[in-house]
C-alpha positions in Angstrom: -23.8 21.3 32.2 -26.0 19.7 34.8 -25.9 22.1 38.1 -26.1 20.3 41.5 -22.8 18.4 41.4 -24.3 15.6 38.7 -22.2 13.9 36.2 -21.4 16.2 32.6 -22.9 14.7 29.7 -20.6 14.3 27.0 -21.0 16.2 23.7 -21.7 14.5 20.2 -19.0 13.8 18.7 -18.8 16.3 15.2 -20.1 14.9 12.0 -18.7 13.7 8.9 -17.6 16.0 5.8 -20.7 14.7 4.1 -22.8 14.8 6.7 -23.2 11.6 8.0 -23.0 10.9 12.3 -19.6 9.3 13.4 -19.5 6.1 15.2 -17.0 7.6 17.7 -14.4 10.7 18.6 -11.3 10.9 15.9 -8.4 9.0 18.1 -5.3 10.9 17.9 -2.4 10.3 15.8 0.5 8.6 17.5 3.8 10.4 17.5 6.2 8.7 19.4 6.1 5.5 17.6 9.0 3.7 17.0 9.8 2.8 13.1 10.2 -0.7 11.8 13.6 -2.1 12.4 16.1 -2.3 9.4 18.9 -4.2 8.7 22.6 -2.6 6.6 22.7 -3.3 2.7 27.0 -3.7 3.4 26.6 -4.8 -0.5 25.3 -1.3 -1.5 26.5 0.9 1.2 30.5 0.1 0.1 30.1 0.1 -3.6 27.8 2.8 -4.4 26.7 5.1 -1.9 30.6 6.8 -1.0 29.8 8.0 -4.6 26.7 9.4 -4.4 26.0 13.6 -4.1 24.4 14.5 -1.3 21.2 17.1 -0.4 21.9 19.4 1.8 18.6 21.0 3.1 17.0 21.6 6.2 14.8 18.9 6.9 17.7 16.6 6.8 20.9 18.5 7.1 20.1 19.2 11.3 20.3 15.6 11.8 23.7 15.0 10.5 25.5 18.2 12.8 27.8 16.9 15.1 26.9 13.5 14.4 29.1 10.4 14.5 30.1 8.1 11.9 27.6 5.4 12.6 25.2 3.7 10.3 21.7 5.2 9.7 18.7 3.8 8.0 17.6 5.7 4.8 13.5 5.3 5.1 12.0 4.9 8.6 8.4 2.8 8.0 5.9 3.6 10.6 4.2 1.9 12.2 6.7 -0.6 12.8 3.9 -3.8 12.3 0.9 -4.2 10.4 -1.0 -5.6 13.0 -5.2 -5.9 11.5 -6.7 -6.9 14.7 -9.6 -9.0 14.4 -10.9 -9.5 10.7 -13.9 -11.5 9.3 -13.0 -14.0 6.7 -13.8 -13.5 2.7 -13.1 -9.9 3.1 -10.8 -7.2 1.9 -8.3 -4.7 4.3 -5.7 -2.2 4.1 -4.0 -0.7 6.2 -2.0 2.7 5.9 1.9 3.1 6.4 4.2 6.0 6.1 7.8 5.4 4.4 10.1 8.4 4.8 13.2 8.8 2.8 15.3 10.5 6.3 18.8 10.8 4.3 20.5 13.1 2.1 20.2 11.2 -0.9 17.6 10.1 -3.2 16.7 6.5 -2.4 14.8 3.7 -4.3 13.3 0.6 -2.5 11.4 -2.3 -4.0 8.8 -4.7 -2.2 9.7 -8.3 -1.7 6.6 -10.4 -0.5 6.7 -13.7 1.7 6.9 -17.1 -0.4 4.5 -19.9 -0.6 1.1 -20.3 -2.4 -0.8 -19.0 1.4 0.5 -15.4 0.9 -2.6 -13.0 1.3 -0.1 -10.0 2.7 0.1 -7.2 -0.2 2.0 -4.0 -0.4 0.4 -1.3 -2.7 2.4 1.4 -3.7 4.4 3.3 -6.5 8.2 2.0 -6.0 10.8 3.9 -7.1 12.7 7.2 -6.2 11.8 9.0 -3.1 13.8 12.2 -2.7 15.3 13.3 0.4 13.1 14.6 3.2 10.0 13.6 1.4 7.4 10.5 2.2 5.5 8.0 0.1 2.3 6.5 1.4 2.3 2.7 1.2 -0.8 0.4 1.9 -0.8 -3.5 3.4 -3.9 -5.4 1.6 -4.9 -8.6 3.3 -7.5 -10.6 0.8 -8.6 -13.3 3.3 -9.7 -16.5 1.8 -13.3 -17.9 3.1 -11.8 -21.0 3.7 -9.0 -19.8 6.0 -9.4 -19.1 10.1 -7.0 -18.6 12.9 -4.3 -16.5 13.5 -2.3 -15.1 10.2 1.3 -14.5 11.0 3.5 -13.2 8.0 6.4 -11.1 6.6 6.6 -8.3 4.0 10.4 -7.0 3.0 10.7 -3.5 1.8 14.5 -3.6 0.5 16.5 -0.2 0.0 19.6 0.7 -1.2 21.0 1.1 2.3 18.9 -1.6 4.3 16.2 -3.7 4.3 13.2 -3.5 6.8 11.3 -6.2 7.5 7.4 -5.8 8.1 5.3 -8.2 10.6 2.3 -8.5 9.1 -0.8 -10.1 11.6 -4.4 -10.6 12.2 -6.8 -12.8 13.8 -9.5 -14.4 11.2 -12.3 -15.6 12.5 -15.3 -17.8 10.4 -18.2 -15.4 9.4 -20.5 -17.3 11.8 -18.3 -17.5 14.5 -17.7 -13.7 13.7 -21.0 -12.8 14.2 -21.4 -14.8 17.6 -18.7 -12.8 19.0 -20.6 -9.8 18.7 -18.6 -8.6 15.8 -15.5 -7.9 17.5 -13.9 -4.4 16.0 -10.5 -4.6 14.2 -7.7 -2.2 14.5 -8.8 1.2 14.0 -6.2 2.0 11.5 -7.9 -0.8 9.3 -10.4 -0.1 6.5 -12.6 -2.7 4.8 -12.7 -2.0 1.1 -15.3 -5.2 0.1 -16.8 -8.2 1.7 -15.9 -10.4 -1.0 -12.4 -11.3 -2.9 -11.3 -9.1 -5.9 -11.3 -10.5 -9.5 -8.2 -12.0 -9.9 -8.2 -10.8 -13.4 -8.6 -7.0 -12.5 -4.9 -6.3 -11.9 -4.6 -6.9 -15.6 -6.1 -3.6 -16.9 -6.7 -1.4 -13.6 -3.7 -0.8 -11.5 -4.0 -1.1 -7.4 -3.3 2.3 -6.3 -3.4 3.8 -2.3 -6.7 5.7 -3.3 -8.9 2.8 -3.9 -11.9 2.6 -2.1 -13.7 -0.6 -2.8 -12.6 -3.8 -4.7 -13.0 -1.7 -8.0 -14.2 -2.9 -11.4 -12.9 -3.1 -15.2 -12.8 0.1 -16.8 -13.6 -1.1 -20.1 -14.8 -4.5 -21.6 -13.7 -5.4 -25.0 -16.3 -5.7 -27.4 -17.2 -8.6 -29.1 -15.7 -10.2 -32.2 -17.4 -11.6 -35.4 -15.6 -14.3 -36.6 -17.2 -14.1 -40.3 -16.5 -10.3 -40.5 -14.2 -9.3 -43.4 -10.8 -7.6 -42.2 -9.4 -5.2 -44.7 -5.5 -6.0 -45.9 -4.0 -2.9 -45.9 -0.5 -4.1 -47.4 -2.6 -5.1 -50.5 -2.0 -2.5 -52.9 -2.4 -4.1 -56.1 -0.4 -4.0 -59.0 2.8 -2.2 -59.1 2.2 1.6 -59.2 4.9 2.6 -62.0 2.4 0.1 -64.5 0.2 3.1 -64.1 2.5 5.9 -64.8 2.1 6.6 -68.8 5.8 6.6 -70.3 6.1 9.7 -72.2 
């Protein structure tokens, strides 16, 4: 501390696990966020879920004491938009969301992406059955074609049993020249870059997308090549009949 009434410096911010210096201090999580609006399933909620068994438990039991019979969402999706900030075209995002099953029930949901041959908006993440009280981690991946700038306005749907929420997906794409003019402006700092170039389009065919990738990724295996003059062996040829061999007593 300087004596004398001058300014503090400020401290270094700590380093990384391994090591490395940080470009900045860690920003805090955000709290008070409000979920991603949702909309009744009427369909499911009058034919299937009066006949559903409840869970009892404390981390969702509190919320239905003294509580009156009005509709409640089943997840609650934070944040409530996917919005990517800034983003240089030809690269690869994702961004991290939080889905949390806040019923009594078990509940499944499925994604349903936007339509038309221009959707670059993807949701990675194991559907299925999230139990009550528990959380699954889900993952917006924007591939950004080279050839497309401007703003990028679109909508994911993550549909439940009991509702559907619907997830603004947005970004600003600028041309990698005009990106680099601009001083590099920084996107949202939820947003991680996993490549600078587009992912084989044939790679979802033998390695699944998953919430823990960390770059574009790679085949895991190649298949080897194949000799078209090599000899296969028939293994339903077995020759003459086996009771010819059998000596008749």
């Amino acid at each position: 501390m300087v004596r004398g009434g001058g300014a503090r410096r400020a401290e270094a911010p700590p380093l990384r696990v391994d090591g490395s210096e940080r470009l900045g201090r860690v920003p805090a999580p955000i709290v008070s966020e409000q979920p991603a609006q949702a909309t009744p399933n009427l369909l499911n909620l009058l034919l299937e879920v009066p006949y559903k068994r409840g869970v009892h438990t404390v981390s969702v039991n509190q919320r239905y004491l003294n509580h009156e019979p009005t509709f409640d969402a089943a997840f609650e999706l934070l944040p409530n938009a996917a919005d990517f900030g800034t983003l240089r075209a030809g690269c690869l995002y994702r961004l991290k969301l939080i889905l949390t099953n806040v019923s009594n029930l078990p509940q499944r949901f499925v994604i349903k992406h936007g339509e038309g041959s221009l959707r670059m908006a993807k949701v990675v993440c194991a559907t299925g059955v999230v139990a009550a009280g528990l959380s699954r981690e889900l993952e917006v991946e924007l591939a950004v074609p080279a050839a497309h700038t401007g703003p990028l306005d679109e909508k994911v749907s993550i549909v439940t049993e009991r509702e559907e929420i619907l997830l603004p997906v947005s970004a600003l794409v600028l041309a990698p020249d005009e990106h680099d003019a601009k001083g590099r402006p920084p996107r949202a700092p939820v947003v991680r870059m996993l490549a600078t170039s587009p992912r084989n389009p044939y790679l979802g065919q033998t390695v699944p997308l998953t919430t823990r990738d960390v770059d574009a990724g790679t085949k895991r295996f190649h298949a080897p090549p194949r000799d078209p003059e090599a000899l296969t062996t028939n293994y339903f040829d077995y020759g003459d009949d086996d009771e010819d061999d059998v000596a008749v007593s």
